[in-house]
N, C-alpha and C positions, 0 to 999 in steps of 0.2 A: 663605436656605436653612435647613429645619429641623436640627437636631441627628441624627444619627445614632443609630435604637437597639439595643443589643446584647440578646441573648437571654440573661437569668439560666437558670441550670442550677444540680441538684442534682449531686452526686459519681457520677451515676449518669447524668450528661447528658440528662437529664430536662428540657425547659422548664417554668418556673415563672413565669415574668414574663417583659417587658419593660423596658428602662431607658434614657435617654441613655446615650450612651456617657461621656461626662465623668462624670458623675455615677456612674456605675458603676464608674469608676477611682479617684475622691473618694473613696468607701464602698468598696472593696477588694470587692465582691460576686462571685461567682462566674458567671463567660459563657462562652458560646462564642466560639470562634475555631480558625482553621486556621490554616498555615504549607506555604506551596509550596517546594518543592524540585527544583526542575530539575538537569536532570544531560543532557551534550553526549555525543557519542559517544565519548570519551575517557575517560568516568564523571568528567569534571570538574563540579565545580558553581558554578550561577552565583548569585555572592553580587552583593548590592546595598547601599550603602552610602546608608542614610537621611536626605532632605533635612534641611538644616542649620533645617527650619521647625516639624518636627516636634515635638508637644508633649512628647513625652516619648523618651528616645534619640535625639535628633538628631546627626546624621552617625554613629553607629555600625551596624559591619558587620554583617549580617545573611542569613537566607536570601532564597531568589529575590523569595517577595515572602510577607505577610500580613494579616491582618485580622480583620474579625469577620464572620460569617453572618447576613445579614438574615432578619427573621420569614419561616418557610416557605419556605426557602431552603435546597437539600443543600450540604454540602460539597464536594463536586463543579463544583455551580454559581458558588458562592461563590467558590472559587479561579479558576476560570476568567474570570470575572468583573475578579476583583482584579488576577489577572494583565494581562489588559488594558489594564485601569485606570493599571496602574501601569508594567510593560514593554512595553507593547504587542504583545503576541502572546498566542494560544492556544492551546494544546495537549491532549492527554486524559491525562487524570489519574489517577491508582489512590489509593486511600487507603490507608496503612501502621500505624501505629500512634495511639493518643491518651491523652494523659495531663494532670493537673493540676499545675500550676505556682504559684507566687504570687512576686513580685518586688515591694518596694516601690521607689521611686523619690524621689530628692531633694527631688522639687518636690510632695513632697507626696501624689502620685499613686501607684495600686497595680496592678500587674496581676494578677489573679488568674484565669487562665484554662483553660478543659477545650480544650486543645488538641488539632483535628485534622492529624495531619502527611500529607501530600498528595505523592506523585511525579509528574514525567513528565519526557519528554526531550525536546531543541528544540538544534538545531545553531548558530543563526543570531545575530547583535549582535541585543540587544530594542532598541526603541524608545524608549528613557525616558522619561517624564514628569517633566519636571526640579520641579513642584512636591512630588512624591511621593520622589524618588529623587536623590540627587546624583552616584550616577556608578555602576559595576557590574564585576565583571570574573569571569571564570572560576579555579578554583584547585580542585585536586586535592584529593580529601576528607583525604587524610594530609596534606598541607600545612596546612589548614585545624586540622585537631585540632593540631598542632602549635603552629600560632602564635596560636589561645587561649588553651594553657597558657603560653605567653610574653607574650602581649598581651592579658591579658582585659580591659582597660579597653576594647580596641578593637572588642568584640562585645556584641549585646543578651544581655540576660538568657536569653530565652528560648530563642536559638542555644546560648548554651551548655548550660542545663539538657540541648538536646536533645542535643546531641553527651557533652555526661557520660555520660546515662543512656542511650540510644538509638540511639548508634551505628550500632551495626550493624542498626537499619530503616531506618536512612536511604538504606545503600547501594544504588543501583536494582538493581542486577549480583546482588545476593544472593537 
């Protein structure tokens, strides 16, 4: 199976290249990527806690699901896609806010990404894909902000960046 590649971008979300995804993580470069966010009719949200195989944040808690946007590929497509991929279901999706991020990582690796954040709402257990995901659960957005400021080892980078600054696009309701 070939290497996955992510879309380099300027600060302006501009395509500029293409790259492996590793190798884009190695070299800290700038790509695209989304982050879904589901939310049940209770406005709880359903977070997933990252297979233990994962090369980088393995088993920490995260949003519903993410990834990167393949060439010529909307955001839209992309999450619905991933979502799939990863809980098994689909849903429609609204786009919210998007911002840049950079997180370096232990092993070496850097995320540096033009993040799009993605909503939509799904009542039902997902389907997991237990190579993608190790387990899932729903939890109220104040809970949640809560016990990253308590637990932030126990959450990605990138959740939290979003819940620091972004809160309140996150909330579907709002």
């Amino acid at each position: 199976m070939k290497e996955e590649k992510v879309i380099l971008v300027n600060e302006q979300d501009e395509q500029i290249g293409l790259m492996p995804k590793l190798e884009a993580h190695k070299k800290a470069l700038l790509h695209r990527a989304f982050s879904v966010f589901i939310f049940n009719d209770d406005n709880h949200l359903m977070l997933q806690q990252r297979a233990l195989s994962k090369y980088h944040s393995p088993g920490l808690w995260t949003n519903t699901c993410c990834s990167h946007q393949r060439d010529g590929e909307t955001n839209i497509a992309a999450g619905k896609r991933r979502l799939m991929e990863e809980m098994g279901f689909v849903v429609d999706l609204k786009e919210s806010i998007s911002f840049i991020y950079k997180a370096p990582f232990d092993n070496g690796l850097t995320e540096h990404e033009y993040d799009h954040v993605l909503l939509g709402k799904y009542t039902e257990a997902p389907k997991i894909n237990k190579e993608e995901v190790a387990d899932w659960k729903w939890m109220p957005l104040e809970e949640v902000k809560t016990d990253i400021s308590l637990n932030p080892e126990l959450y990605t980078a990138w959740f939290k960046v979003i819940f620091d600054k972004f809160y309140k696009h996150i909330n579907i309701n709002s």
